[in-house]
N, C-alpha and C positions, 0 to 999 in steps of 0.2 A: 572883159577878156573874150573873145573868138573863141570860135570852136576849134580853130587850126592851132591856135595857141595853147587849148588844152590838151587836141592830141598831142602836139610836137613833148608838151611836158610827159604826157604818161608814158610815151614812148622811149622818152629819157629816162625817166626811171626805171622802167621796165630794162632797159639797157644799162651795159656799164661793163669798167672793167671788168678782164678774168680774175684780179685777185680777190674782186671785193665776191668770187661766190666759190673762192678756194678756202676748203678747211684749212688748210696746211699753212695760208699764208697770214702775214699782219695785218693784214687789209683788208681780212674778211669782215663784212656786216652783216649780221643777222636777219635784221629787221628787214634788207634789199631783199635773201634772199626768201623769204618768209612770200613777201611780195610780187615778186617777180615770177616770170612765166617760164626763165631760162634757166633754171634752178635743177641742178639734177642731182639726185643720191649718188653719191659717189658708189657704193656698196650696197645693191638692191638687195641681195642675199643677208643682209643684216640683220640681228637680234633685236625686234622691238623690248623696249623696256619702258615698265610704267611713269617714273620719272627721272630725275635727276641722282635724288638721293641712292635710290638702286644702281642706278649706272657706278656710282661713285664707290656706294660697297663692292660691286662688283671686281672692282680696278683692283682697290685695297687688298682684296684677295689673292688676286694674282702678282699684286708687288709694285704696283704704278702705274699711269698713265702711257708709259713708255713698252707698258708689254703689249705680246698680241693677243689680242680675246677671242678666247675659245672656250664653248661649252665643256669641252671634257676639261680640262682647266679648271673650271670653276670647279664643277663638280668635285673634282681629286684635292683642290685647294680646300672645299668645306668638309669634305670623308677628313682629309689630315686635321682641321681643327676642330672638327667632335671628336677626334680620336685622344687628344691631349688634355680632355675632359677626365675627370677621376673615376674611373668605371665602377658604380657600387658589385659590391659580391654579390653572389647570387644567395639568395635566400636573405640578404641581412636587407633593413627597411632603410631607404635614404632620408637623413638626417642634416635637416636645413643649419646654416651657418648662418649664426645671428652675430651681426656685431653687439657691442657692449651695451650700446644706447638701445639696439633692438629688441632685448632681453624679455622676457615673458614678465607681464605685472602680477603678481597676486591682490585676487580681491577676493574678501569674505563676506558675503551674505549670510545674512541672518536666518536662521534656522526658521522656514515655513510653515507656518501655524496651520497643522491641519483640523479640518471642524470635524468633528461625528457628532454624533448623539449623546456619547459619554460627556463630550467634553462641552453641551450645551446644556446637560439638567443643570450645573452650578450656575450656570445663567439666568433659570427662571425666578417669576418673580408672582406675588400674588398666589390664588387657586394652585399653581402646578407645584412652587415651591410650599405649598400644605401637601402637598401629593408626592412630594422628593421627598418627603420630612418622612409621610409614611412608608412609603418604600426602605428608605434606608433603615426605620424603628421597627420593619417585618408587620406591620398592624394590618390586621386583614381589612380589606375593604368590600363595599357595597356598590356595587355602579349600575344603576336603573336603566337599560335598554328600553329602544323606542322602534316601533314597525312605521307602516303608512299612516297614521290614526292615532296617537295617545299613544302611552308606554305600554311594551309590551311583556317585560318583569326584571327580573335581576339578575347579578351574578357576585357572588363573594368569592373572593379566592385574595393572594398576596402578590402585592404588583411585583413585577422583574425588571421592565422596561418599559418609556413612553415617549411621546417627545411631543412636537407643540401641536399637535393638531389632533390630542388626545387618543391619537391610535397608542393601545396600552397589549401588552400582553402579560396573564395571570398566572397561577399555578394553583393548585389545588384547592379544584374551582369546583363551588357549587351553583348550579343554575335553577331559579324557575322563571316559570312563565307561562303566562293565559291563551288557551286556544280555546275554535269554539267546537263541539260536540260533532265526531261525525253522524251520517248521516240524522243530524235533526232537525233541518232543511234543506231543500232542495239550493247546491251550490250552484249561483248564476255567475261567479265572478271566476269561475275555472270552467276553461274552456276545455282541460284534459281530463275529464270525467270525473267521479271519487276518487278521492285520494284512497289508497293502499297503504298498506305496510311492508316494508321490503327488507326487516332483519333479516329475516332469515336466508333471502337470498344475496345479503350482501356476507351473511354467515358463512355460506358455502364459497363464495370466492376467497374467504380466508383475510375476512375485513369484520375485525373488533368494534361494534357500536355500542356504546354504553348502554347500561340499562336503564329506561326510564320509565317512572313510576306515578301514576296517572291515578286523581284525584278527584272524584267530582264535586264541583262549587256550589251549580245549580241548576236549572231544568236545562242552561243553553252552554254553559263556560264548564273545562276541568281544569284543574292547575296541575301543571308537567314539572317534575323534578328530576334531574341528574347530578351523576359527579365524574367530572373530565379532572386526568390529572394536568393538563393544561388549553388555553385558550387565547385565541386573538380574538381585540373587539377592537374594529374601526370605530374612527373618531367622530363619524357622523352618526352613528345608532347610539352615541352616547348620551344620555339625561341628566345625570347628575350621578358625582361619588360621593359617598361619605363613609367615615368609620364601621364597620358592620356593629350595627348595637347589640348583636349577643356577645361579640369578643366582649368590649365595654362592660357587661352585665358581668359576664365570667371573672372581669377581672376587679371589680368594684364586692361582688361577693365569692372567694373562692369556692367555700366548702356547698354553694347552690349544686 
């Protein structure tokens, strides 16, 4: 095919009736004018709209195809139909309309097991449940405290509460335990000089410190004694519990 052969076609195409790029008439083809160069908006002043579907509601509103379109129009045509909407009152809460099949389901779930510590002692098993057994039977116990180095003494009193990691709290509680002598040598492992005694001036700020009653063992050790009516001992200072053996004794001979 020539070149003169493909102008003469584009220039045909490009050409053509006036019906085929009249909206108005039967003859109009889309696709010519889509194409073509002689193509002119009938209505330059015209409403762009995003598509079809818009265009379409838009008619609808106004009453068909056959009205004229006008923004104030639309407008007034969608003001009247929210208006014919059921206007809730003021103050009351709008209340959605469910059809039949919509209807709210009931479901019940199972009441959520929550954990504490009450509800894990019936849990334990071994060591801790001997240790539920005394708590619940009030039997005083013995539980040997440990420092950096070996045990550092004991404490009796009747358990309250504990849970698995042996942190326990007591009540009427006696403790001792081994310290060593102050000044009977020179302390190289405190860097804040001799230790003090600071009852008294914890007495003046109106802070109760038990009395404790000091023993001496031997030329280097005394043994400390108090009684707190209650105590926490974490579960890592812990050594070992067991039944205190003066209850045991008191209760094997009473009239001792």
């Amino acid at each position: 095919m020539s070149d003169s052969e493909s102008d003469s076609q584009e220039s045909s195409s490009s050409t053509g009736s006036p019906t085929e790029f009249d909206l108005a008439s039967t003859g109009f083809k889309p696709l010519r004018v889509l194409y073509s160069r002689k193509a002119q908006v009938p209505v330059p002043a015209a409403t762009l709209l995003d598509n079809v579907s818009q265009f379409e509601s838009k008619f609808k509103l106004l009453g068909g195809y056959d009205q004229a379109y006008s923004l104030e129009r639309v407008s007034e045509a969608q003001a009247a139909s929210s208006s014919k909407k059921l206007a809730v009152p003021q103050g009351q809460v709008p209340v959605r309309r469910f059809q039949p099949h919509q209807g709210l389901v009931e479901v019940s779930r199972p009441a959520r097991l929550r954990r504490s510590i009450f509800t894990k002692l019936d849990l334990f098993e071994g060591p801790m449940e001997c240790l539920r057994g005394w708590m619940e039977k009030r039997v005083r116990v013995k539980v040997y405290t440990r420092k950096q180095k070996g045990v550092r003494g004991y404490v009796t009193g009747f358990v309250e509460i504990f849970d698995k990691q042996w942190n326990m709290a007591l009540t009427d509680v006696f403790e001792s335990w081994k310290r060593r002598k102050y000044r009977y040598s020179q302390n190289k492992v405190c860097a804040l000089g001799e230790p003090t005694d600071c009852s008294e001036q914890l007495r003046k700020m109106g802070i109760r410190v038990p009395d404790v009653s000091v023993k001496a063992i031997d030329r280097k050790y005394v043994q400390c004694t108090r009684r707190v009516p209650q105590i926490m001992i974490r579960g890592e200072q812990v050594v070992l519990v067991t039944p205190d053996p003066s209850e045991e004794a008191k209760q094997v001979d009473p009239g001792s």
